[in-house]
C-alpha positions in Angstrom: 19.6 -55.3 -38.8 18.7 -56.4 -42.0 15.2 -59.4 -41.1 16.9 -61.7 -44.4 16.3 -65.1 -42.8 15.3 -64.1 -39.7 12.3 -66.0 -37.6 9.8 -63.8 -36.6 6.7 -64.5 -34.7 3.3 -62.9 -35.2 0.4 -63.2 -32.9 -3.1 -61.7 -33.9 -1.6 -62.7 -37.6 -5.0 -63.9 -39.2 -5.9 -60.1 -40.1 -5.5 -56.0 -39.5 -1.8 -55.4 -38.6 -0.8 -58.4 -37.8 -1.4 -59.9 -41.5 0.2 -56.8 -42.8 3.1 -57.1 -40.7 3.3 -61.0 -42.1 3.4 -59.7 -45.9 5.7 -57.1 -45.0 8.3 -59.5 -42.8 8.1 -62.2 -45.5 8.4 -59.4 -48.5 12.0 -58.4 -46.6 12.9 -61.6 -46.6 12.1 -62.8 -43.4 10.4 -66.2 -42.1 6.7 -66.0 -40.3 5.5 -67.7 -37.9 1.5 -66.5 -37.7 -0.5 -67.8 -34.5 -4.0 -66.4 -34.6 -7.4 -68.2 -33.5 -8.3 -68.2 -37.2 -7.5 -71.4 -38.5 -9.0 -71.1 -41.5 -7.9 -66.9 -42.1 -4.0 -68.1 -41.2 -4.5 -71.2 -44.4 -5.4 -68.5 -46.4 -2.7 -65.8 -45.7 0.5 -68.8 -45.4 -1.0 -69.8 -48.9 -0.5 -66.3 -50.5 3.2 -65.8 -49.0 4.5 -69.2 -49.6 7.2 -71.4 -47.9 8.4 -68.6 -45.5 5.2 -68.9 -43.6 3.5 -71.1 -41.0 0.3 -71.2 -40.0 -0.2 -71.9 -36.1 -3.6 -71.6 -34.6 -3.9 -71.3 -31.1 -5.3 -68.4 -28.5 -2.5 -65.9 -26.7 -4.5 -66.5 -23.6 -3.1 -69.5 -23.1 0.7 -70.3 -22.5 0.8 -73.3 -23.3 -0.4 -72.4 -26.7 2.3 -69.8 -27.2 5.1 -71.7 -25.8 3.8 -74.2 -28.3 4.2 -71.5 -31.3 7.7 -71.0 -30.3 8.3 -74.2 -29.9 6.8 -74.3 -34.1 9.5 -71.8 -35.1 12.4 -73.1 -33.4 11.6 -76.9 -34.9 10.5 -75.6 -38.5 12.6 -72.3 -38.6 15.6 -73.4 -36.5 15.0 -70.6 -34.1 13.4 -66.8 -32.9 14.5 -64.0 -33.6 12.2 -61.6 -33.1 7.9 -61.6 -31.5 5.7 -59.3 -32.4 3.2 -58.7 -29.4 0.1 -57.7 -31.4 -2.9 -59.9 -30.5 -5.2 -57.5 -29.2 -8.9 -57.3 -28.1 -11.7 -54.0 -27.1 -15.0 -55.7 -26.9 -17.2 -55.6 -25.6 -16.8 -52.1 -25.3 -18.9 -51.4 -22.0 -18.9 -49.1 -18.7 -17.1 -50.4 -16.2 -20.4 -50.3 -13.5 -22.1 -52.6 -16.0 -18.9 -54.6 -17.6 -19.5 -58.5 -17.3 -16.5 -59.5 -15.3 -15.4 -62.3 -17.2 -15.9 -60.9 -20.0 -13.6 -57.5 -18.7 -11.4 -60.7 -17.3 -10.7 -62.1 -21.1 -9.8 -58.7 -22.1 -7.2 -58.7 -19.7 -5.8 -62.0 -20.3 -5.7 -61.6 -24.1 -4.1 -57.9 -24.2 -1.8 -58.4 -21.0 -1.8 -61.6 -19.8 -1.1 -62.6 -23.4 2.0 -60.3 -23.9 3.8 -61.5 -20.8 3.0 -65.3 -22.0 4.8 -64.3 -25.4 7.8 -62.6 -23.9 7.9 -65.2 -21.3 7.8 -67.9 -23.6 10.5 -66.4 -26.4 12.9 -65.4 -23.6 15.0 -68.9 -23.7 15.1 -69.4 -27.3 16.2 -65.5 -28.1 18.9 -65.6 -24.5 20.2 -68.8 -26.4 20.8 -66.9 -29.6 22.5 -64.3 -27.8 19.7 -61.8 -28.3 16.0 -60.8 -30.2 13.8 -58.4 -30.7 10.2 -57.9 -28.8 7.7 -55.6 -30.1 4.4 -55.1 -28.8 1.2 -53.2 -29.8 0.4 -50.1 -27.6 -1.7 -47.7 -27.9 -2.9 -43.7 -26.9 -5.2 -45.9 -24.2 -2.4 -47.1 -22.2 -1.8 -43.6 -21.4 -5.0 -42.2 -20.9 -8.8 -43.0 -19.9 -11.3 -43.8 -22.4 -15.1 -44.3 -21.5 -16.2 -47.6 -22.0 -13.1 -48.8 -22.1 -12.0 -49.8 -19.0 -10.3 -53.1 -19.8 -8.5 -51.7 -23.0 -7.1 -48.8 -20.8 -6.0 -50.9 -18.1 -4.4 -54.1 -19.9 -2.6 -51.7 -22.3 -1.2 -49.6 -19.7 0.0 -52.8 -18.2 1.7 -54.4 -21.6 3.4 -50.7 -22.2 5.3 -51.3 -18.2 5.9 -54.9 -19.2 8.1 -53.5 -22.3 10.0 -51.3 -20.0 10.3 -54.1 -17.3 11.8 -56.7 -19.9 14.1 -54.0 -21.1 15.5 -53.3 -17.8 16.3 -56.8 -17.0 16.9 -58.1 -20.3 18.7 -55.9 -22.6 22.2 -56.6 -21.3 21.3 -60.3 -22.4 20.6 -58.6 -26.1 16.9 -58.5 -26.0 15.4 -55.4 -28.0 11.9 -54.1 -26.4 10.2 -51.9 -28.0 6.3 -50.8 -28.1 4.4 -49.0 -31.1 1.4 -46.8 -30.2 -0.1 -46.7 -33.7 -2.6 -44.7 -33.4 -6.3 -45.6 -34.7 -6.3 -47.9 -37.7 -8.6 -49.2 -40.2 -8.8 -52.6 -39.3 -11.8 -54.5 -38.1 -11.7 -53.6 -34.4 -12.2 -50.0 -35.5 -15.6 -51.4 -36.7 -16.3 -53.0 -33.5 -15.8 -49.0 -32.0 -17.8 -47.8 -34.5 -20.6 -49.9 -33.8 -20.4 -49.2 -30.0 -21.1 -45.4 -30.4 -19.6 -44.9 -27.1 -16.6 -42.1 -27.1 -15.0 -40.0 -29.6 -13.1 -42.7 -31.0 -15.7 -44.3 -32.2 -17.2 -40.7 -33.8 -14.0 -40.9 -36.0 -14.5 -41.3 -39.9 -12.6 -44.1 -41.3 -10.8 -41.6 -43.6 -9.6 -40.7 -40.2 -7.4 -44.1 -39.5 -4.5 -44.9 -40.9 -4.0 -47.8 -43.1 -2.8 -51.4 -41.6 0.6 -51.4 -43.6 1.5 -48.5 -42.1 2.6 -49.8 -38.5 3.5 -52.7 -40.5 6.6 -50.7 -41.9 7.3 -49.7 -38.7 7.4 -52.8 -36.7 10.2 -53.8 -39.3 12.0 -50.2 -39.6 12.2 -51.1 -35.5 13.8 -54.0 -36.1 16.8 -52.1 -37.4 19.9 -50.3 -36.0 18.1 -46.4 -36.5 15.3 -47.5 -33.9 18.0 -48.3 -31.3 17.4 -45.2 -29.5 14.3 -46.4 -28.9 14.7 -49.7 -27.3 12.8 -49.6 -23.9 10.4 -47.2 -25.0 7.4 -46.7 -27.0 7.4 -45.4 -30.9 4.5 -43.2 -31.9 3.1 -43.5 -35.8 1.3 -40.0 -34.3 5.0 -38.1 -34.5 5.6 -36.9 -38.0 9.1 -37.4 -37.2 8.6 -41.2 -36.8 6.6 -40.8 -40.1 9.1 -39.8 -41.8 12.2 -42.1 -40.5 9.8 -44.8 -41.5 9.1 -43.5 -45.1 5.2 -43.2 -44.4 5.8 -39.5 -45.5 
């Protein structure tokens, strides 16, 4: 599937992947919507791509905020084709004996909460088309414990199921799930590990993380007919393989 004039929703599009994966959409040819809390940062990045972007603040915790940002890209794009899933949250980074509990709470309803309000809200306007594609951020925490990060773990683990449960009841209506576990990258919630000094991950040097526009290529190389045999599953940007069918390598 070629993303020429397609609509294609970002969340967490104000920076890191998600404003890569704008300039990479709207470089193919595609139409952006970008929902990020970031008012200003989502200004900024519509006014360096142009007329294929929109800019529409407004917090993935909320449904109402992203039914409202599909509700933006149906009115000014005249529909949705595909959502990309990648609004995403780690801090603050803490054991889980001495976690603040709403704090652990918001994590949760950003990283999980947040996913199922974006496929949940998509689902009619995509169904109507007669298909879309939904791609959401993983991670190598969904499948694993990390110290200190109880709430990462837990609400990625749940967002990787809630790919696999949208495929199983939605692909014979044409929806295309898909997650990407990119592995670390150097955005600014790599800082936010750093600074926590808890757990190997944060012991990395950043020559260690990939850069941004790297799962940026490969959120749109998904969106084509080679990652078919993928849909329902999760894509690794760890497997060389993937590297390569991408063009990283």
């Amino acid at each position: 599937m070629s993303v020429e004039g397609k609509v294609v929703l970002i969340t967490g599009a104000s920076r890191g992947i998600g404003a890569e994966a704008a300039r990479v959409f709207a470089a193919a040819g595609a139409r952006v919507g970008l929902m990020a809390r970031s008012a200003d940062s989502l200004s900024d990045l519509v006014a360096e791509i142009g007329s294929a972007a929109l800019a529409i603040p407004g917090d993935v915790s909320r449904y109402d905020d992203l039914a409202r940002a599909v509700e933006t890209c149906v009115n000014g794009f005249g529909g949705l084709d595909i959502l990309i899933n990648n609004a995403g949250a780690v801090e603050p980074i803490a054991h889980l004996g001495k976690a603040d509990p709403d704090a652990w709470g918001h994590v949760i309803d950003i990283n999980l909460k947040g996913v199922f309000y974006g496929m949940h809200a998509a689902l009619p306007a995509m169904k109507a088309a007669g298909g879309g594609t939904v791609l959401t951020i993983s991670s190598g925490a969904a499948h694993g414990p990390v110290e200190a990060w109880s709430h990462y773990c837990a609400s990625k683990a749940g967002a990787a199921m809630l790919t696999r449960c949208l495929d199983k009841e939605e692909r014979a209506n044409g929806i295309r799930a898909m997650g990407l576990s990119p592995g670390t990258v150097a955005t600014q919630m790599q800082r936010e590990i750093k600074a926590s000094g808890i757990n190997p991950v944060s012991q990395l040097d950043w020559s260690d993380h990939i850069p941004a526009d790297w799962p940026a290529k490969a959120l749109l190389w998904m969106c084509g007919s080679e990652a078919d045999a993928y849909i329902g599953e999760e894509i690794s940007l760890r497997d060389e393989g993937i590297r390569a069918k991408v063009g990283l390598i």
